[in-house]
C-alpha positions as CSV (number, residue, x, y, z in Angstrom):
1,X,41.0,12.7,75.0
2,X,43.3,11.8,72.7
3,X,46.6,11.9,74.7
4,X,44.3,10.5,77.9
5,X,43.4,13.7,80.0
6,X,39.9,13.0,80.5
7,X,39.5,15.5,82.9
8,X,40.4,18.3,80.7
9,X,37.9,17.4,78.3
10,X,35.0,17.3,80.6
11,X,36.0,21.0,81.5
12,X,35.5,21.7,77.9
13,X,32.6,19.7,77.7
14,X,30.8,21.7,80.8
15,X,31.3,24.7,78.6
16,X,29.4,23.5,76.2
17,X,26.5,22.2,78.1
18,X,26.6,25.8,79.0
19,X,25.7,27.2,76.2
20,X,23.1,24.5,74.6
21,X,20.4,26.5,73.4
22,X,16.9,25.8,72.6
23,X,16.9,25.3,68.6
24,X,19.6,22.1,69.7
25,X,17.0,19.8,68.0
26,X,17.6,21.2,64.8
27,X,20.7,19.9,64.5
28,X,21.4,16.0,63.3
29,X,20.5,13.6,66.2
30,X,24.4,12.7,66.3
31,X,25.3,15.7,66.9
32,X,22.6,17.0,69.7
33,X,23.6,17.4,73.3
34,X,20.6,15.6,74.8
35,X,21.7,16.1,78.7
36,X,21.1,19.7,79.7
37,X,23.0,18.9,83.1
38,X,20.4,17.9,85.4
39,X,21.0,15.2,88.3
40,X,20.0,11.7,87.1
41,X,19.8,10.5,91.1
42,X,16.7,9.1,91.3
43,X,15.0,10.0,88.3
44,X,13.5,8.0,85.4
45,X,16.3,8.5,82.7
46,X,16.2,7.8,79.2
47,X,19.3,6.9,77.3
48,X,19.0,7.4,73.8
49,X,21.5,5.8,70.8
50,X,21.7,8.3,68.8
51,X,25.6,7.3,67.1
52,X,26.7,4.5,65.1
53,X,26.6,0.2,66.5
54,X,29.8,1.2,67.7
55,X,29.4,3.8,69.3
56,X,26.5,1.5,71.2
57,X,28.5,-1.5,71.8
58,X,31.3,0.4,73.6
59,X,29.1,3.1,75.9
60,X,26.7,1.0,77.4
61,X,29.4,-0.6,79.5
62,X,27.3,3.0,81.4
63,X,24.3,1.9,82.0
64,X,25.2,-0.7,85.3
65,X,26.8,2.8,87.1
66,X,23.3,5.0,85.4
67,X,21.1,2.3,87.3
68,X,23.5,2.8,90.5
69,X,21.9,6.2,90.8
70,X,18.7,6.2,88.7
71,X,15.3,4.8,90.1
72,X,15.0,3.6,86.6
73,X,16.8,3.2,83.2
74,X,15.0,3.0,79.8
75,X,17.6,2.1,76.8
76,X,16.2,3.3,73.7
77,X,19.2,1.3,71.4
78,X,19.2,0.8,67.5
79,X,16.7,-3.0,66.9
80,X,19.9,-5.2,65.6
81,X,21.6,-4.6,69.2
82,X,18.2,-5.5,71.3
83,X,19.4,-9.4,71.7
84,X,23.0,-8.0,72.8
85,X,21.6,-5.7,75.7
86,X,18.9,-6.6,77.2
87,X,20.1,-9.2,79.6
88,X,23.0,-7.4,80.5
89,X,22.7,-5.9,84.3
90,X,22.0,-1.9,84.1
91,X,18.8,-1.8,82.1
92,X,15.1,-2.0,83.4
93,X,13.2,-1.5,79.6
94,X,15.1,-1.9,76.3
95,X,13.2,-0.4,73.5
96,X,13.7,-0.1,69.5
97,X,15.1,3.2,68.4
98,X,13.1,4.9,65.3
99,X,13.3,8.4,64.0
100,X,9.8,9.0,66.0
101,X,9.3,10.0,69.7
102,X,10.2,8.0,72.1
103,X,6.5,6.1,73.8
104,X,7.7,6.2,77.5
105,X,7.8,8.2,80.3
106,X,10.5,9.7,82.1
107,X,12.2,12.8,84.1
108,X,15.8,12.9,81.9
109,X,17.2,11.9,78.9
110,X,20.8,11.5,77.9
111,X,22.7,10.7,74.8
112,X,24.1,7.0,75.4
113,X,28.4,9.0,75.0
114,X,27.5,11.8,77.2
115,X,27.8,9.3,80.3
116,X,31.5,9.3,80.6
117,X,30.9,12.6,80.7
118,X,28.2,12.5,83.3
119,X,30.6,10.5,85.1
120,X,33.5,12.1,84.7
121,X,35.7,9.1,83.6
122,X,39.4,8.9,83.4
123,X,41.8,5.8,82.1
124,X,41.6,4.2,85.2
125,X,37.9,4.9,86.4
126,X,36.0,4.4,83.2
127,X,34.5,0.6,83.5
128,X,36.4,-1.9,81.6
129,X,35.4,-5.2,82.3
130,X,34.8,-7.6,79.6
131,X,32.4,-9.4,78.5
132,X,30.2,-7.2,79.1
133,X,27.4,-8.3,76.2
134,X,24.5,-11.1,76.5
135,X,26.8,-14.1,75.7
136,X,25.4,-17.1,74.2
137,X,24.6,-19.7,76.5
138,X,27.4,-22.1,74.5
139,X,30.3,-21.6,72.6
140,X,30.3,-22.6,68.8
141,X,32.0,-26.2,67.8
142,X,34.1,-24.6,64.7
143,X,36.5,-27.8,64.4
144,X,40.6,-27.7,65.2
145,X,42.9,-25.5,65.0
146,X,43.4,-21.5,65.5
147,X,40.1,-20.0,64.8
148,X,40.7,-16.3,63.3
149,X,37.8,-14.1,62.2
150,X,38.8,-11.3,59.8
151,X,36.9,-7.9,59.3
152,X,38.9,-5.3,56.8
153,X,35.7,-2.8,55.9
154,X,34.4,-0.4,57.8
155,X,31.7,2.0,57.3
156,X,32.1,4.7,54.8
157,X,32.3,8.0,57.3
158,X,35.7,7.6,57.0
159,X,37.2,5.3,54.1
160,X,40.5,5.7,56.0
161,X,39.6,3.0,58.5
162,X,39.7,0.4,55.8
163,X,41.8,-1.7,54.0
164,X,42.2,-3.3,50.3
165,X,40.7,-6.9,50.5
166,X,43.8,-8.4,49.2
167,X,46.1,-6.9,51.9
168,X,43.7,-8.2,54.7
169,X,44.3,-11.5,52.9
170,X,47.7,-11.2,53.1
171,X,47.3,-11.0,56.8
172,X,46.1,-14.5,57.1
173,X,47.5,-16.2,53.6
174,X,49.9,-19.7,54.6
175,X,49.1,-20.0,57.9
176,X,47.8,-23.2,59.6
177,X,44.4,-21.6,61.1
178,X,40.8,-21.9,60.0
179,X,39.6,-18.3,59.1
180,X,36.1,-17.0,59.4
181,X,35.0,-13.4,57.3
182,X,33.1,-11.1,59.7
183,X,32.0,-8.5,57.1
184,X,28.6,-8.1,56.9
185,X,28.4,-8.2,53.1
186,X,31.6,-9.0,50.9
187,X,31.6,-8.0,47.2
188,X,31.8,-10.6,44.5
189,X,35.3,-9.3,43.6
190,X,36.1,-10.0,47.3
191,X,35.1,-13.5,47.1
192,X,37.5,-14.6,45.0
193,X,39.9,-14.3,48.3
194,X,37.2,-14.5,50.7
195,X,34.7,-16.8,50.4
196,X,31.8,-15.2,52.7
197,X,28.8,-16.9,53.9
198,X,25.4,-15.2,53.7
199,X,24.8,-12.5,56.1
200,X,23.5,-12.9,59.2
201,X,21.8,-11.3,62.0
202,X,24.0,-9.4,64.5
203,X,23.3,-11.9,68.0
204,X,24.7,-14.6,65.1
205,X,27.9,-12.7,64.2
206,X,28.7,-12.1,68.0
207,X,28.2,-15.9,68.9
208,X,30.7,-16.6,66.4
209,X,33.0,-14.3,67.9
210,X,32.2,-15.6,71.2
211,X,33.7,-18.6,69.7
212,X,37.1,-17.8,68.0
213,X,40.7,-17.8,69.4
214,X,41.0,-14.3,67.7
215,X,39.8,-11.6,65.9
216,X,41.5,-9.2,63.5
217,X,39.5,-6.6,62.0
218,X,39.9,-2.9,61.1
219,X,38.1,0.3,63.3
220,X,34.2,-0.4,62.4
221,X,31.7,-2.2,64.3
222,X,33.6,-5.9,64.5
223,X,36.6,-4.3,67.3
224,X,33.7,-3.1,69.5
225,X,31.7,-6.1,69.5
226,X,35.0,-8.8,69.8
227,X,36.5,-6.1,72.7
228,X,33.4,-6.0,74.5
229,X,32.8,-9.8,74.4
230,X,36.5,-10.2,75.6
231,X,37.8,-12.2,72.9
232,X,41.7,-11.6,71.7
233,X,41.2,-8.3,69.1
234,X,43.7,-7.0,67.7
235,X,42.9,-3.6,65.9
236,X,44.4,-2.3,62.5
237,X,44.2,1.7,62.9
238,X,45.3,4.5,60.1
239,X,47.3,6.8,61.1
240,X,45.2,9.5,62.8
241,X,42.1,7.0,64.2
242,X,39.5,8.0,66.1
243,X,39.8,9.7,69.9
244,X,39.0,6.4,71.7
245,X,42.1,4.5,70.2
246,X,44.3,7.3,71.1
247,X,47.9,7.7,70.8
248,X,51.3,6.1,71.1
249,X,49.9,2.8,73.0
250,X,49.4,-0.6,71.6
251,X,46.6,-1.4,74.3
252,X,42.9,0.1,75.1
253,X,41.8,1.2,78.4
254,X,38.5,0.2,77.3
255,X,39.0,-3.4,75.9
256,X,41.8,-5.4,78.3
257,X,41.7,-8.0,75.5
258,X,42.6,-5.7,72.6
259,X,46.4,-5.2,70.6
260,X,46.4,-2.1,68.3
261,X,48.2,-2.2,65.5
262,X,48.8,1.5,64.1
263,X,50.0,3.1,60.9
264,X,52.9,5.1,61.3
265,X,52.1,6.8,58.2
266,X,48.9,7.8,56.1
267,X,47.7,5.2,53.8
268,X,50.9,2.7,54.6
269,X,49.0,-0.6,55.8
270,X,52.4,-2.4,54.6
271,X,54.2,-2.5,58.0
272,X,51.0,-3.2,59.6
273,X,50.6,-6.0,57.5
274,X,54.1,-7.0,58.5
275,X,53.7,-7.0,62.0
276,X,50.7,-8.7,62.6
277,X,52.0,-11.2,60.6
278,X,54.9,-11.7,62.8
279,X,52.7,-11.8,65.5
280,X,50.3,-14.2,63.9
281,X,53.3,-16.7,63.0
282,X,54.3,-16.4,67.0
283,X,50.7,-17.0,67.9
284,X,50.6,-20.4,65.4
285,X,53.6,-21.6,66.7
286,X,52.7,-21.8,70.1
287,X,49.1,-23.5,69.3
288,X,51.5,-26.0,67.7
289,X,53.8,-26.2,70.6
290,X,50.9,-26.9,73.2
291,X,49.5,-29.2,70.4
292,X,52.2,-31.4,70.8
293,X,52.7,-31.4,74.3
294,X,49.4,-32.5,74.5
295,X,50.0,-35.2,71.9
296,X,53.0,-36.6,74.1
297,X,51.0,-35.8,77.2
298,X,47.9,-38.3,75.5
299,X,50.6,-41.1,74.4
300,X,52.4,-41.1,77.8
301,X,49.0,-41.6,79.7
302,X,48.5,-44.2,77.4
303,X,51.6,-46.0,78.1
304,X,50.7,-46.0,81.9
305,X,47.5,-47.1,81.3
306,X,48.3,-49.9,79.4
């Protein structure tokens, strides 16, 4: 999935639906193949969320083609996303996930990722159109000027994903743009560089990035959510990132909106640094340059007006 042959990895995939046996549930929820194969046409189906916010955030996207076949689609999706989901199209019932059984009835259940499997998805079938999420109704007043938010920890499955607070500071340090931090906690020792507000619920965090011009942020939770509202995202990846950034591209078949900015060596976020820094100082310069035609544009129609 890596290199883009989707179809190669369902083949491998139906093998291992294949050989799901019946002890499956011992394993970690994560890792359990919930979907045993059987047709979802016209059956009540239960889609669990059984991976990380993520994970959530950029699969259900799913559920509009799921209801295109289903008689009915119950999204059983971690509490903090419920605001997010349930007026998007595709779902009849949103519930609360909890580590207990599910209290509703229905004829299959699937793990919210096996879908593009279900469906059989390649890069230019798989749904991409952003937004995607419950939007708020309006869009934040956060003053003039470029409006950056900035996200440079992610969660600690994989510590390669993140950066040093003072390189993601780097990022943004001189430049003319009002920046907003879109960690959900920062440490004291990170406040020194980044003052943080107090945390706040996760329908909050997404109307604020509803609301900015951009969004830089490392691989956790932060790219999914700005991607899949379809705000400008541009994504700071290690070296070997996960299979749904994939390789040797600087876009994402699932987020139109999103730059990738990759590591072209383990642990070196120096050229990274570099690069979206020359890309920031394009960005700045032509805010500037429309700034200023609209400033002459303003004086000229106030010449002819007068």
């Amino acid at each position: 999935m890596k290199r883009g042959d989707f179809s190669a990895a369902w083949d491998v995939a139906d093998t291992h639906l294949s050989r799901i046996t019946d002890d499956e549930w011992r394993r970690p929820r994560h890792l359990q193949h919930i979907w045993r194969g059987q047709p979802l046409q016209d059956r009540r189906v239960l889609v669990r969320c059984y991976h990380g916010l993520g994970d959530s955030v950029q699969f259900v996207r799913y559920l509009p083609l799921l209801q295109g076949i289903a008689r009915h689609v119950t999204l059983w999706i971690q509490p903090q996303l419920i605001p997010l989901v349930r007026g998007m199209p595709g779902v009849d019932v949103v519930l609360p996930l909890h580590d207990g059984a599910p209290d509703v009835d229905f004829d299959v259940d699937v793990e919210l990722m096996e879908l593009p499997h279900i469906f059989r998805s390649t890069l230019s079938t798989l749904p991409a159109t952003v937004p995607y999420l419950s939007l708020p109704a309006e869009r934040l007043r956060l003053g003039d000027g470029l409006q950056v938010g900035v996200a440079w920890r992610a969660g600690g499955w994989d510590l390669r994903r993140s950066m040093a607070v003072d390189l993601a500071h780097q990022i943004v340090d001189s430049f003319p743009i009002r920046y907003h931090v879109l960690q959900e906690w920062v440490w004291p020792h990170e406040q020194v560089l980044f003052r943080s507000p107090p945390s706040a619920p996760l329908p909050e965090t997404a109307a604020l990035i509803a609301s900015l011009d951009l969004v830089i942020t490392v691989d956790t939770l932060i790219a999914h959510l700005a991607g899949a509202l379809g705000r400008p995202t541009w994504v700071l990846l290690h070296s070997d990132p996960d299979w749904r950034w994939m390789v040797d591209r600087d876009d994402s078949p699932w987020y139109p909106t999103a730059r990738l900015f990759r590591q072209s060596a383990p642990g070196e976020w120096t050229p990274v640094i570099e690069r979206v820094r020359a890309a920031l100082a394009s960005l700045c310069a032509a805010a500037k340059a429309r700034s200023h035609a609209g400033e002459i544009g303003n004086e000229l129609g106030h010449r002819f007006l007068t």
